[in-house]
N, C-alpha and C positions, 0 to 999 in steps of 0.2 A: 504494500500500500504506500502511494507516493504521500508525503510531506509536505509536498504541495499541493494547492485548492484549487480547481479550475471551473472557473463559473462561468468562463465566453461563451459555452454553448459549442464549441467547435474540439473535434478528438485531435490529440496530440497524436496526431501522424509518424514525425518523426522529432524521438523526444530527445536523444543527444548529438546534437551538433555542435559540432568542436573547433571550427575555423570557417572564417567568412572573406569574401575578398571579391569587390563589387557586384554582381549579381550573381554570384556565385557564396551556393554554401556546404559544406563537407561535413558528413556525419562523422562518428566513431569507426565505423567500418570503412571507411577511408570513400564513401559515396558522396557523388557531387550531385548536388541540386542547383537549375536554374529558378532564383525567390523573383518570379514573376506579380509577388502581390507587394514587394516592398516590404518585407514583415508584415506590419499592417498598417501599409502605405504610406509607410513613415520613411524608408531609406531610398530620398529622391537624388540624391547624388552617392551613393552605392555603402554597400557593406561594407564596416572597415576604413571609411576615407582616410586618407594619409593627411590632407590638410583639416580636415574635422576634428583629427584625433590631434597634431600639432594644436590646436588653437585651445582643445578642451586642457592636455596637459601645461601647453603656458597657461591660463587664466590658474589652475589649481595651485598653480607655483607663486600666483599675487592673492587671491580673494577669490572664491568660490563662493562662498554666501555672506550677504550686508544683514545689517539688522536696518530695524526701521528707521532708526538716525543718521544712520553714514552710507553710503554707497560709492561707485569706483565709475572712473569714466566710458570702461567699454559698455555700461549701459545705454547714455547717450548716443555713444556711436550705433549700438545696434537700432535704438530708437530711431536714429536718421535715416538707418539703411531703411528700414521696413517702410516708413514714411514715402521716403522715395520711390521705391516701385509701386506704393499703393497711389501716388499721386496726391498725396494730402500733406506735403510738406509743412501747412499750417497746424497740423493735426496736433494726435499722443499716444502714445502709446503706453501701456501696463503689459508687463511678461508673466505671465501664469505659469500653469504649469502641467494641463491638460485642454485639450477640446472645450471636453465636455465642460470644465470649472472658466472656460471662456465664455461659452454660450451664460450658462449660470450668471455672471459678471454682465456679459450686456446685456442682458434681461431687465437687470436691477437697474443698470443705468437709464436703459428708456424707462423702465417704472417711474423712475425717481423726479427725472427731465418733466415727462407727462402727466406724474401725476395720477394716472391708469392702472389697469389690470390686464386689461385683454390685449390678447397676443394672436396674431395674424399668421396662418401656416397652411403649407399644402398638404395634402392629404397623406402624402409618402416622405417629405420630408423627414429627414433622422437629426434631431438636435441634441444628442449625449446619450449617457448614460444617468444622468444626474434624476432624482425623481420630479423634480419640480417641472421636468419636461415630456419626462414618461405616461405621468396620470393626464390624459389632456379632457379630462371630464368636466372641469369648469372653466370661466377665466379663459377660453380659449376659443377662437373662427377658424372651423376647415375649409377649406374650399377644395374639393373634388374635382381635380382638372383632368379625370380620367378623358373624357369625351372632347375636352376643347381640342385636339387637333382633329377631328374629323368634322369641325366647324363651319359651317357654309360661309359664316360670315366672316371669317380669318380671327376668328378668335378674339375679336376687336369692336362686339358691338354696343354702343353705347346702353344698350338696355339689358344687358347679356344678365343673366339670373345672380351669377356670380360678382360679380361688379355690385349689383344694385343691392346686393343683400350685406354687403361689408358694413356695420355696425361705425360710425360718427368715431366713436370714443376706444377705436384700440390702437392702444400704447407702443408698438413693434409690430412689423411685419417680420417674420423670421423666415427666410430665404433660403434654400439651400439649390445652389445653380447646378446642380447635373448627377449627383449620387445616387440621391430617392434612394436613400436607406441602403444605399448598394447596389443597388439596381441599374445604374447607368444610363437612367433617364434627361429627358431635359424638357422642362415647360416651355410651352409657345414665348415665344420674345414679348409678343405685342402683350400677350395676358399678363406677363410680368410688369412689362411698361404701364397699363392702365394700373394695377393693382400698385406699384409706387406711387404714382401719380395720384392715386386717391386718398391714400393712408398719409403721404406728405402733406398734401392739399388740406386734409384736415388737424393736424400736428401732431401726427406719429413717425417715430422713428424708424427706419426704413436699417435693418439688420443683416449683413449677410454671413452665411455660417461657407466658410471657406478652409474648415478645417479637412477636409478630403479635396476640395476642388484647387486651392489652392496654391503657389509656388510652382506652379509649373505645370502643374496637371492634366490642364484641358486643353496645353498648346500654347496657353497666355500666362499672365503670372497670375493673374486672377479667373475662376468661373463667367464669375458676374461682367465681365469684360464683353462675353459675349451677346451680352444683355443691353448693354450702353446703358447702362444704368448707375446714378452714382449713391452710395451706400452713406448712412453716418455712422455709422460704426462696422469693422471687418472684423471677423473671429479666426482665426490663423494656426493650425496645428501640426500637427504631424509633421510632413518633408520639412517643415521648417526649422525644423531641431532634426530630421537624418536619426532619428532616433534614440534621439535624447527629449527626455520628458520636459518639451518646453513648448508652450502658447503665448499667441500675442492678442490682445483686444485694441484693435485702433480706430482710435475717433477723428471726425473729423474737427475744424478749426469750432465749427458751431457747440458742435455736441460737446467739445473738449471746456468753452468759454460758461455752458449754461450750467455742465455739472459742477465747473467750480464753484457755481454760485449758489448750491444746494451747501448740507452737509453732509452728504454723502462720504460713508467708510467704509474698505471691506480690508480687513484684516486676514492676513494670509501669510505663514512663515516664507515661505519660497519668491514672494513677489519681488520682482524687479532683482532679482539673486543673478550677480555677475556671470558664475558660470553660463546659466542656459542664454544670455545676451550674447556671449562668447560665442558659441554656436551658432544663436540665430545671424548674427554679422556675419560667419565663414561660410555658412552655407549659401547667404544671396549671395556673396562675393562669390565663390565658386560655379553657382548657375550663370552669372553677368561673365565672368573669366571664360568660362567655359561652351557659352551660346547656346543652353540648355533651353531656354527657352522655346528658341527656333527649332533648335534640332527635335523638340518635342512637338510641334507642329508639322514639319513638312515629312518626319517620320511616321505623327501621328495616320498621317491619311492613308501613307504607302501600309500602315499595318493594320489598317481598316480594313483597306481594300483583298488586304490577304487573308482576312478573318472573313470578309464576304462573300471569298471566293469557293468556300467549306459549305455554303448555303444549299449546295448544289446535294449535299446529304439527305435523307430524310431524316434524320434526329433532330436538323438542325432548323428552329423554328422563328430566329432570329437573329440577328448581329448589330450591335450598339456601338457607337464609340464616340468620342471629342479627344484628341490629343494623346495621350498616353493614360487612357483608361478607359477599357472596352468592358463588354457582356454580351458571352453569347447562349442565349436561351435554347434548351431541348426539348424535344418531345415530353419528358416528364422527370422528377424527381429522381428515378432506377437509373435511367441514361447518364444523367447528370453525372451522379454517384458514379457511372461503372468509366464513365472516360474521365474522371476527376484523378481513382484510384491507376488507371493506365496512365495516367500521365505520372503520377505520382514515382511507378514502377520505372518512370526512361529518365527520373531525374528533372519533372519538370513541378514545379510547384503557383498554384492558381487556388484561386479561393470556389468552394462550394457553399452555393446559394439555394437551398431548394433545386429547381428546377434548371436554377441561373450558373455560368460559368462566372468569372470577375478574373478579368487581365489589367493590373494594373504594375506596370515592371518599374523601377529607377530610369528617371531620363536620358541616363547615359547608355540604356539598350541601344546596341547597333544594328543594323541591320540583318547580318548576318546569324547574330545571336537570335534574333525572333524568327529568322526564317528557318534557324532549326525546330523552335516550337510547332510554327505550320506543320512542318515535313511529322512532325511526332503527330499532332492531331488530326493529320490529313487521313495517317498512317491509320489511326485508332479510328476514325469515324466510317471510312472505309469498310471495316467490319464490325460496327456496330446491327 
């Protein structure tokens, strides 16, 4: 019986792995695995980084963790980095130290700003783990955008059921550009556009939860980019720390001006803690060094279009993608399962979703590295 608790809901496939080295990871039995999900979608510039691992061991050798009176200047600096690719240079930024404890934090801050309770979401959107997001039985607007894309009227009409039924007084729209819980969906543009447009219009805070979509994800450095939408607060996790437990909540110049004029606290040992600033600073600097961005884009399509090309299966019931993060749906849950475990066996590692596959690799997959995954599930689906 292990000594460790595992409550994620997902079996520990392969439970000792002993050496890692960018999208590459090596059991005890000296087996190599391609980690096609990023851990969990945390290592966007690879397992192991040589300058991630420099940056964490200089910051441990000055100040690792501030208390609430003193702090160290590479927090500023990471402060500015993140600002700057999010375009909010006016902005602020607070380092957390999870997702989910991000989402939590801008929750409180539109509360606080508005004055509200209710909170604005899509039906499939995943906002944490935290419970304050899970129970969504009060205090909270769905809007079911299952059907807006088969919309006659482009998902845009001024009387559209969804629109008209958004309640005056809620305090946060809470966003999630392309996940859907994992799923690898993405909402109509224009339905997004209207539903900012309504929720700002009446003085609610407009939220995007960027902890999966964002740093590089979708092809852009942000989800919501593809949305042309501008957010007052961004929730920031995973690739951003390369897998070190670190989040950012960033505000913009408004939203940063009005909470200081509350009295708004949130007390947390870890916050604004040098080390995970350390990290978030080498990681953007390593995507900007390294043109991760782009090469997550014009990679992104060529390995769509190689995932689309497996459609030609009967198992295979669809194929998703934006950037460096696909899904591809199966005939049913069995399927799923039996080409999960076949990949598993040639050394290829992807996440199982019910019936859903989830490909989401580190942006420094090459091309040749994914086109041995093709050649593996080409292989496997073939004889499904």
């Amino acid at each position: 019986m292990s000594a460790v608790f595992n409550s994620t809901g997902h079996r520990l496939e392969v439970p000792e792995i002993v050496s890692s080295d960018g999208i590459y990871l090596t059991d005890s039995d000296g087996k190599r695995y391609m980690d096609l999900e990023s851990g969990v979608w945390c290592t966007s510039v690879g397992h192991r980084n040589r300058r991630v691992n420099d940056a964490i061991r200089s910051q441990m050798e000055v100040l690792s963790h501030a208390g609430f009176c003193y702090s160290h200047p590479i927090v500023e600096e990471a402060a500015a980095s993140v600002l700057s690719v999010c375009g909010l240079e006016d902005g602020s930024v607070v380092f957390l130290c999870s997702g989910s404890e991000g989402i939590d934090y801008a929750r409180q801050v539109a509360k606080t700003i508005t004055k509200r309770r209710l909170t604005l979401t899509l039906h499939d959107a995943y906002l944490g783990s935290f419970s304050s997001v899970i129970d969504r039985s009060s205090d909270w607007f769905i809007i079911d955008w299952e059907n807006c894309p088969s919309c006659p009227e482009g998902q845009r009409r001024a009387d559209c059921a969804h629109l008209g039924d958004i309640p005056d007084e809620v305090a946060e729209f809470m966003f999630e550009p392309g996940s859907s819980s994992g799923q690898v969906r993405f909402a109509p543009v224009p339905l997004i556009q209207e539903i900012v447009g309504l929720v700002r219009g009446n003085g609610g805070k407009i939220i995007v939860n960027e902890v999966t979509t964002g740093v590089g994800r979708t092809g852009s450095w942000f989800g919501f980019d593809h949305y042309r939408i501008s957010p007052d607060l961004i929730v920031i996790g995973k690739g951003i720390g390369n897998g070190y437990p670190v989040s950012a909540v960033v505000m913009n110049g408004t939203t940063t001006q009005e909470l200081a004029a509350t009295n708004f606290k949130y007390m947390q040992s870890h916050q604004n803690d040098p080390l995970g600033a350390a990290v978030v600073k080498e990681v953007i600097a390593i995507i900007r060094d390294e043109g991760l961005i782009e090469r997550a884009s014009v990679n992104g399509v060529l390995f769509l279009e190689a995932l689309q090309g497996l459609a030609v299966y009967p198992a295979v019931t669809a194929v998703r993608g934006r950037g460096m993060m696909f899904a591809i749906d199966l005939r049913d849950a069995a399927a799923s399962r039996d080409v999960f475990r076949a990949l598993l066996q040639r050394g290829f590692i992807v996440c199982l979703r019910g019936a859903t596959l989830r490909i989401d690799p580190p942006l420094m997959i090459d091309r040749d590295q994914f086109g041995s995954f093709i050649d593996a599930l080409d292989e496997i689906l073939s004889v499904l």
